[in-house]
C-alpha positions in Angstrom: 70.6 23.3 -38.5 66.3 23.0 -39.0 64.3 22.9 -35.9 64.3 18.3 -36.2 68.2 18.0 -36.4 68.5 19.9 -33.3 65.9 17.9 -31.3 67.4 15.0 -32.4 70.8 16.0 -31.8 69.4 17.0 -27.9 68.0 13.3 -28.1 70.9 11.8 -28.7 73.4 13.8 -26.0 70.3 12.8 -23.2 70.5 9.1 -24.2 74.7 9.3 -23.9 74.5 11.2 -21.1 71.9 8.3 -19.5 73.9 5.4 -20.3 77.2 7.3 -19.2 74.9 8.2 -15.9 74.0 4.0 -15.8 77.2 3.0 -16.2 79.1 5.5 -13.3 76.1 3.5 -10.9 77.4 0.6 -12.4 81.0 1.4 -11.1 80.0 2.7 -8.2 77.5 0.0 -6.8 80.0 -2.7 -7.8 82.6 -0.8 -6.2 80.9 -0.6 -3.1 79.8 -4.1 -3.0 83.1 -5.2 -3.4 84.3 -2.9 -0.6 81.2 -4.4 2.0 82.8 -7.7 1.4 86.3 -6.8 2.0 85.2 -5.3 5.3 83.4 -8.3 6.5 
C-alpha cells in the first residue's frame, strides 16, 4: 500500500467515522426531544 492509498484510506474511515459521529447526535438529540415532551 503507496504512501496515497493510505491517506486516502485514513480519509475515508474519518468521513465514516463523522457521519456515524452525526448520526449518534441525531439519535440522541431526537431522543431527548422526544423525552422533554413526554415530561411536560
Amino acid at each position: 500500500m503507496n504512501q496515497r492509498d493510505k491517506w486516502c484510506f485514513d480519509s475515508n474511515l474519518i468521513v465514516v467515522i463523522n457521519a456515524q459521529i452525526f448520526n449518534c447526535q441525531k439519535i440522541i438529540t431526537r431522543f431527548l426531544f422526544l423525552d422533554s415532551h413526554k415530561n411536560r
